[in-house]
N, C-alpha and C positions, 0 to 999 in steps of 0.2 A: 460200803453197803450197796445191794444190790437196789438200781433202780426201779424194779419190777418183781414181784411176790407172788409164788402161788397158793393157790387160794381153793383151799378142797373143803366143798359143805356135805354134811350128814346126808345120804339117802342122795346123791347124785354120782354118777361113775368117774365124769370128767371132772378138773377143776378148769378153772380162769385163772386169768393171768391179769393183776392189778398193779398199774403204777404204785410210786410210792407216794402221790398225793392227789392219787383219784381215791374216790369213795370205795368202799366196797361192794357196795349195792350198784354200783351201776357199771361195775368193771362183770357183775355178775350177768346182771341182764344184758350185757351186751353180747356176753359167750352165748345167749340163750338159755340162762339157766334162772328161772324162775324162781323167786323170792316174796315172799309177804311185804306189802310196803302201801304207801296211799299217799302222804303228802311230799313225803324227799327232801321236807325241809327241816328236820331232825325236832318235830311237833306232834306228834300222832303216837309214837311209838311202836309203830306197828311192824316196823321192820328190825325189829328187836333178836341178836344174835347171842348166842353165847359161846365163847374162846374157849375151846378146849383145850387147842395149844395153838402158841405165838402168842408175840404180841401187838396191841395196835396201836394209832392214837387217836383220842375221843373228838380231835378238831373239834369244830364248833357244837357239841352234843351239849344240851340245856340242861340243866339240875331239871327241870319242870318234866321231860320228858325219858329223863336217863339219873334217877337217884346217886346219889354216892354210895350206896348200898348197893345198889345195883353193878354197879363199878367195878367196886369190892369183891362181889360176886362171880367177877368175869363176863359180865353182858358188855354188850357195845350195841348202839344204833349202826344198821350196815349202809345207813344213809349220809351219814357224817365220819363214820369212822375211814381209817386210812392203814394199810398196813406197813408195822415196823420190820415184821419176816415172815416168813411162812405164816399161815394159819389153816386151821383145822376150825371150822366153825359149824353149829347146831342151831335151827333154826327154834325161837324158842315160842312161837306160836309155829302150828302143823303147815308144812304144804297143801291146800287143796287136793285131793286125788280125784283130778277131772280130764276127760278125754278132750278139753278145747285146746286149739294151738297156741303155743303162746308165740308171740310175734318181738321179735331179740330188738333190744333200746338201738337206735339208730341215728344219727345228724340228719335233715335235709335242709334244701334250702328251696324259696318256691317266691312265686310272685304274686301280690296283692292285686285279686283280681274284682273286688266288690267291695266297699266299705261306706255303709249304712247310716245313719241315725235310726233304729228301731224302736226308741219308749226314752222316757226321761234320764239321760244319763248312762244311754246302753247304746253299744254300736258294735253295727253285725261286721264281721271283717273273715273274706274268706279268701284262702290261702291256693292258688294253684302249685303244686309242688313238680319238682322238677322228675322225680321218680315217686311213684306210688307207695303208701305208709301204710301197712298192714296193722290193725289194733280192733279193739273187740268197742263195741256200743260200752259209754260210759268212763274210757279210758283219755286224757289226756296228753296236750302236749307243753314242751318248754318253749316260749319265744324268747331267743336274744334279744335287748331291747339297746338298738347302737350306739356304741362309745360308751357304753357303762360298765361293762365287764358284768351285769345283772340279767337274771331272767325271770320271767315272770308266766306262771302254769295256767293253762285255760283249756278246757276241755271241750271236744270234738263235738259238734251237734249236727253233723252228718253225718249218716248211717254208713255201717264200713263197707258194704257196697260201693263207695265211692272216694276210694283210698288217693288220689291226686288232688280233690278240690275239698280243702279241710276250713268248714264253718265256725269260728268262736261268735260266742255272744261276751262284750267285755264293757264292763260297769269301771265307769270314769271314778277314779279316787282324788279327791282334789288334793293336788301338789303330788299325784304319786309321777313315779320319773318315768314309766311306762303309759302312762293312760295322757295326764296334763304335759308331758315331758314328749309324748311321742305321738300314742294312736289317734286321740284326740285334738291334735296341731300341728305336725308336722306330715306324716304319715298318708299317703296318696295311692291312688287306683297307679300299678307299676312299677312301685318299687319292690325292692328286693329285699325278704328278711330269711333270718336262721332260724331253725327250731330244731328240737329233741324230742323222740318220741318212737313209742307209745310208752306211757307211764298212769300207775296205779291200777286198781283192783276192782274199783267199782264197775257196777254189771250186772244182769240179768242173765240166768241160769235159764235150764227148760224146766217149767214146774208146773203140776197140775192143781195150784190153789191157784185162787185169785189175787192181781198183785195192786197197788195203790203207789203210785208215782206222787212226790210229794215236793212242788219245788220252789222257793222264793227267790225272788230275784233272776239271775244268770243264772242259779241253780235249775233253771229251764234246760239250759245248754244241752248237759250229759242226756237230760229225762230226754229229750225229742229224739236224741240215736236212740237209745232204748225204747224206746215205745217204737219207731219207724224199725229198728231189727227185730223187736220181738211179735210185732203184728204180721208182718214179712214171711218170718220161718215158725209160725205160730208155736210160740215158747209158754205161752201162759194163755187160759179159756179166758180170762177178763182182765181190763186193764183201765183202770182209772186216772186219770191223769189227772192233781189239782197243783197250781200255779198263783203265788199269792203277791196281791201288790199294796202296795199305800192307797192308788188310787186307779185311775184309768190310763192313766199317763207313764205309769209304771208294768203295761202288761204290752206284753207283744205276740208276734206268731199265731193270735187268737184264730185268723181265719182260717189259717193251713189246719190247726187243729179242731174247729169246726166242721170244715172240708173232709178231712179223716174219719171224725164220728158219725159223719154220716154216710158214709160208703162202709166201713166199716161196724158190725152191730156190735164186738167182740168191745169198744176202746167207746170210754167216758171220758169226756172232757171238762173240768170245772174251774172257773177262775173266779178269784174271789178276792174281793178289796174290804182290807181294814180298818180306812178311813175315810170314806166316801159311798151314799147312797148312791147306786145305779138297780137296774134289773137284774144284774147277778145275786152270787152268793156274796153277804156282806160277814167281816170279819177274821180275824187268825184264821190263817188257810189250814192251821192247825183244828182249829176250834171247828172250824167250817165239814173236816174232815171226821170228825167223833160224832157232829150232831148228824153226820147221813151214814154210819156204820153202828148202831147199837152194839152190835160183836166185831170182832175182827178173829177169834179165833177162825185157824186155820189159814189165813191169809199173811201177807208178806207186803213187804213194805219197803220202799226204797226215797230217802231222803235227801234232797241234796239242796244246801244254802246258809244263810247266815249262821254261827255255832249257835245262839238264841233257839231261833228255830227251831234246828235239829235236836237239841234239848228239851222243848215243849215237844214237839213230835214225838220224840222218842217214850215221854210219859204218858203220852196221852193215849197213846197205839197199844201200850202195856195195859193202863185202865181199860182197854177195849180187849182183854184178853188177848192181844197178837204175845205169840211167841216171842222172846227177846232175842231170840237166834235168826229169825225169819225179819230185822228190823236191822236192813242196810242203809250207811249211810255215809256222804259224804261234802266234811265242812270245807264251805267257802269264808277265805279269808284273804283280805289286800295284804301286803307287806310291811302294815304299816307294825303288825306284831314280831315280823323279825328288825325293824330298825333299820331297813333299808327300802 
């Protein structure tokens, strides 16, 4: 059997060319050939394919996110699947048909040139890379995390204007092998790490409604390229940004984005704590978010942080009449749900 498969999807001219136990979804993006997808960790479903002809193997694809009916069917996740020969595959959610570039999955490797304490349990760590990484506001990367054969996704929170010096914001999981195991104790201004990238779909389009940034946590990360690319190349007339914490100890980046709304009339800024009186907004950055929107018709919405969250978010945006098409979003989650 041959080591390597080709690999022809619906509605592209060229195919790719996939080992026989790389993914299919990133043997794709690396041809540059653009696929549906968002977590890569065979959980979202959203890179969901269906075999027209060949066959594959489902490797590690979950019942939770890939049924046995589904199976049955002929779908495969193209994020976990692997090809056994040929295949002929059909994307079973549409391609986007948009004029942005898409920028082809690539390795670098770069050097840790800042690493922070920002907010309780949060450290800013930015990456000088050795060649430039082209990726859109809101798109992430993989770090290799050393001597583990593991990696672990954190997305870019500088603007892609600035494709050599790559900012994560990254929340300490205790006992995880990347955060207690590395960034947070071993891990120095100098050394030398690996990463993969650009990966997922999250992003701000050009649109002429108004849009509502919505982020807990490190779910800050992605929002701050979006909001700094889309204030930049004025993508959207208003932009509100709310960022939600436990307490004050849990918020960071406040003044940069202070500093922003006030030079800028276009971008609101709102942080707001759950469990603690201060002078801000007090409460679910969700709840904080409906009591200053009576409507949201017409507007859009982009979510990113704990699944909780994104879940309250996503109903309460709806009670405020937002479209459910116009209500992007993207969960943060440790590793602790794949078991590694």
């Amino acid at each position: 059997m041959s080591d390597t498969h080709e690999i022809r999807i619906s509605g592209f001219e060229r195919p790719a060319v996939c080992g026989g136990e790389q993914a299919v979804l990133d043997a794709c993006l690396r041809e540059g050939l653009w696929l549906p997808h968002s977590c890569t960790q065979g959980t979202c479903g959203s890179c969901k394919m269906r075999v027209v002809s060949g066959e594959v193997d489902h490797r590690g694809s979950s019942e939770h996110a890939l049924t046995a009916e589904e199976r049955a069917a002929g779908i495969a996740l193209a994020c976990q699947a692997s090809p056994r020969t040929a295949l002929l595959l059909e994307p079973v959610e549409p391609v986007p048909d948009d004029d942005r570039e898409r920028h082809p999955l690539r390795d670098f490797t770069g050097t840790v040139t800042a690493l922070d304490d920002i907010a309780r349990e949060i450290r800013r760590i930015v990456v000088e890379l050795d060649e430039p990484m082209g990726f859109h506001a809101g798109q992430y990367a993989e770090i290799a995390v050393p001597g583990s054969g593991l990696t672990r996704q954190y997305s870019m929170a500088n603007p892609p204007w600035e494709p050599r010096n790559l900012e994560f914001h990254v929340r300490r999981t205790p006992g995880g092998v990347a955060t207690d195991g590395w960034m947070f104790t071993s891990l120095r201004v100098g050394d030398r790490v690996e990463l993969t990238g650009p990966l997922g779909d999250f992003g701000l389009r050009r649109q002429e409604e108004p849009a509502i940034l919505i982020g807990g946590g490190t779910g800050l990360a992605p929002l701050k390229s979006i909001a700094r690319d889309a204030l930049e190349h004025d993508l959207v007339p208003e932009l509100h940004l709310y960022h939600g914490g436990r307490t004050e100890a849990d918020l960071y980046d406040g003044e940069f984005f202070r500093a922003l709304a006030a030079e800028d009339p276009r971008f609101r800024y709102r942080p707001c704590l759950s469990e603690q009186e201060w002078s801000g907004a007090v409460g679910l950055v969700t709840d904080v978010v409906v009591a200053d929107f009576p409507s949201c018709r017409g507007m859009s919405a982009y979510l990113c942080g704990p699944p909780a969250m994104i879940e309250a978010g996503t109903k309460a945006l709806k009670r405020r009449r937002m479209a459910p098409r116009r209500i992007h979003r993207e969960r943060f989650l440790d590793a602790s749900h794949r078991g590694v």
